[in-house]
N, C-alpha and C positions, 0 to 999 in steps of 0.2 A: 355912873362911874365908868372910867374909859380901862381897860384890864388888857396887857397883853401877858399874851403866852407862848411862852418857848416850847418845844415838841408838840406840839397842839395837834401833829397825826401820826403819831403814837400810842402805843396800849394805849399810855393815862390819856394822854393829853384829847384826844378823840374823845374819852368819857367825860371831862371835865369839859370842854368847849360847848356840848348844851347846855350844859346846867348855868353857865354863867348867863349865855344867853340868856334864856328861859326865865333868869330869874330878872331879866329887865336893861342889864347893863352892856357899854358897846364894847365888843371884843375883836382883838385885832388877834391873828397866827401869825407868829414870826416864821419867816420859810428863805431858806437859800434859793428859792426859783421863786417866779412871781406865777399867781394864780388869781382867778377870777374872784371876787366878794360872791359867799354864796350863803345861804341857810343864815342869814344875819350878820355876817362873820365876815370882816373886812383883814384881807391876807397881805403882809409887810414883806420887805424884801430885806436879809441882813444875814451877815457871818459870824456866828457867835467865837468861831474860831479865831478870826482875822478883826471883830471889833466893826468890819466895815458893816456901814447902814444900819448899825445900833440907836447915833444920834436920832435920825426922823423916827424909827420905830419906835422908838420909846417917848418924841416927844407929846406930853399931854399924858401920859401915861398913869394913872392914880396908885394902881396898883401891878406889880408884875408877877406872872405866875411862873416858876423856873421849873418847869420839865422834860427838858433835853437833857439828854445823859449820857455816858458813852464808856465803856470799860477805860479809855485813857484820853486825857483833855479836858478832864472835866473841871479842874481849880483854874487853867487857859480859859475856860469862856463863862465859868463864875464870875471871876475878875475882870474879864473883859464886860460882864453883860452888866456888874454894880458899879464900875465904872465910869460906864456912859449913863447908868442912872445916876450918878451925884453931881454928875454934871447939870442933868436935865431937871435936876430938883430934889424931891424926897419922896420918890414912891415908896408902896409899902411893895416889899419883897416878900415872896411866898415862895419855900424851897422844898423838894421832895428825895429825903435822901434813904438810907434803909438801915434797920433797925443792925445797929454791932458794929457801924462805921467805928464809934471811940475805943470799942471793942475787942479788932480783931488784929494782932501786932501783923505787920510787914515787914521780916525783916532778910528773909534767904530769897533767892530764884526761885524757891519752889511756892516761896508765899505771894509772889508777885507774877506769879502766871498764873496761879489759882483762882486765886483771891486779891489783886492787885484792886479791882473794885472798890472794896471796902477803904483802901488810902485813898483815892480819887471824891469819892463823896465826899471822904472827912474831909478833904483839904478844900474842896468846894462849900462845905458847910461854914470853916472857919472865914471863907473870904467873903460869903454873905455875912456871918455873925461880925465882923471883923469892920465892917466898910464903911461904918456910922449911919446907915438907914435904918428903917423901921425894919423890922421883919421877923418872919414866923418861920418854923422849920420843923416839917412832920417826917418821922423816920416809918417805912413801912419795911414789914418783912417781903419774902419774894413774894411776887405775883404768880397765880395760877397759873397765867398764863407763860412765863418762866419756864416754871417746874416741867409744864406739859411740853415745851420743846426738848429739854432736856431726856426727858423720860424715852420720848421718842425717838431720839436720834440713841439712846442707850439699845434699845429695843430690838434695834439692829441689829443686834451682836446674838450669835447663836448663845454665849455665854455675857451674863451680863456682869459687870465688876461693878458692886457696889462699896462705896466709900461705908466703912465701920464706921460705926459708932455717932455718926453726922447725925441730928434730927432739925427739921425743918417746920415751919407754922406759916403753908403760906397761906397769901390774902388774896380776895378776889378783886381784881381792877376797879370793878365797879364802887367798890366799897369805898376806895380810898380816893374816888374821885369823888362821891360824895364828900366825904372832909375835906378834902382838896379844898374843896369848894366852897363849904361852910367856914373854916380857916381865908381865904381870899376874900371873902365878904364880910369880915368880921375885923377888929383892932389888930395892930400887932403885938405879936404872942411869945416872943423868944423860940426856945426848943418845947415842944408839947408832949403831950404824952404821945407814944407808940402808938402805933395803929397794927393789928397782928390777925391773922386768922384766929378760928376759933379751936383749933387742935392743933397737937404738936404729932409730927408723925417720925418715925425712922423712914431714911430714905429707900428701901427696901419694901415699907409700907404703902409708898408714896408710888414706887415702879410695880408694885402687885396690883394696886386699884387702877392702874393705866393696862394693865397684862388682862386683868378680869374685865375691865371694858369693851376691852376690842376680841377679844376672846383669844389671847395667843397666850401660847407656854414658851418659859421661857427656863434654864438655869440660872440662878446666879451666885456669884462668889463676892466672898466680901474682902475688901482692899482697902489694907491701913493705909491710910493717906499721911505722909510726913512733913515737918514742919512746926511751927507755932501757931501761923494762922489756924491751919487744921486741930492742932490740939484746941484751938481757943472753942473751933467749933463743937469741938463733940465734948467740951465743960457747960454749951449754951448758950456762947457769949451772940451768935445771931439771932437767938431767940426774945421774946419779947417782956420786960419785969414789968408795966405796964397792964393794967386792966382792960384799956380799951382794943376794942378789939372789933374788926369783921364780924358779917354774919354769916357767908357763905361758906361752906365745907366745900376741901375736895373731892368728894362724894359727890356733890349738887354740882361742881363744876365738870365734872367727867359726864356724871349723866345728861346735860345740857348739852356739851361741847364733841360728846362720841357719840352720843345718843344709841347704846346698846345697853344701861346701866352698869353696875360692877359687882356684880354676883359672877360666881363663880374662884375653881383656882389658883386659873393663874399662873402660878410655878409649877415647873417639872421637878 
């Protein structure tokens, strides 16, 4: 089976580009600059923005895997990339968007600089579910890997302002590239179940086990966030109704990724 992939060197898309290999099938990376074929892995040239160099990349194409993303453009190169796939045929489409897209309303300035996110997948989910191909679409909560830039650019602050009432279940990368994966290799599936960490934490929880890892104190204050997005979020709506779930905690992913564990503190 011939498989391309969009973000292919990105968190997911780097976890998911072995496993496809590995499991036997040829895999192309879609990339705006052109690159060497390396590790098995034959690299396309195209603008998901612009539509240009879609045609060749995708043709022959059996299945496509959609993991480029971007806080804003993202229903522009949905619609651009099923597109030139309906042209080229009927691949099966695989889409990775995040759990509370239907979820979380948009409707002030303050919900679309927040959380403008959340509308950009949905509208990118509709134009896959929308385009008359096959296709599959796995919602995941944040990624570790997420969380921990966030946490750490918060960290910064002699006083840290934490959003009330917000709680978060992230996933770890790897996890969801496994399914990715398993989902790509398999029929198309519509919308599936959630894929979600295996705890739900307050964000507060989530900036302590980052404070106890690297061993720093910090204060913080907690800051009502306003809006509806935000209310949606601290009712849960980005949280996961769904059983399936990750295996890795952010516990295992701090200890792995700071390598000091997360004992300790923490807060002043």
């Amino acid at each position: 089976m011939t498989i391309l992939l969009t973000g292919g060197t990105g968190t997911l898309g780097r976890l998911v580009t072995p496993l496809l290999v590995n499991a036997g099938h040829k895999v192309r990376v879609l990339s705006r600059s052109s690159h060497e074929a390396k590790d098995g892995v034959e690299y396309v040239t195209g603008d998901l923005a612009t539509g240009e160099g879609l045609k060749a990349a995708i043709s022959g194409a059996d299945t496509i895997v959609h993991c480029a993303g971007s806080a804003k453009g993202d229903e522009v190169k949905a619609r651009n990339l099923v597109e030139a796939a309906a042209r080229a045929g009927s691949p099966h489409i695989v889409y990775i968007s995040v759990v509370g897209a239907d979820r979380i309303p948009i409707e002030s300035r303050v919900d679309r600089t927040m959380f403008g996110y959340f509308a950009a997948k949905r509208a990118a989910e509709l134009a896959v579910a929308e385009s008359g191909l096959p296709w599959t679409t796995l919602r995941a909560t944040q990624f570790h890997d997420f969380v921990l830039t966030a946490v750490q650019g918060m960290a910064k602050m002699p006083v840290i302002p934490v959003p009330a009432g917000m709680r978060f279940q992230p996933v770890d990368a790897g996890d969801v590239a496994a399914r990715l994966a398993e989902l790509a290799l398999g029929e198309p599936a519509g919308l599936v179940a959630d894929i979600a960490g295996p705890k739900v934490y307050g964000m507060d929880e989530l900036i302590r086990g980052y404070l106890n890892a690297v061993g720093k104190r910090r204060l913080m204050m907690p800051v009502k966030i306003p809006g509806k997005a935000a209310r949606a979020y601290r009712d849960g709506a980005n949280l996961s109704l769904d059983p399936a779930t990750g295996q890795r905690t952010w516990e295992d992913f701090l200890a792995d990724r700071v390598g000091r564990g997360v004992s300790g503190p923490g807060v002043g």
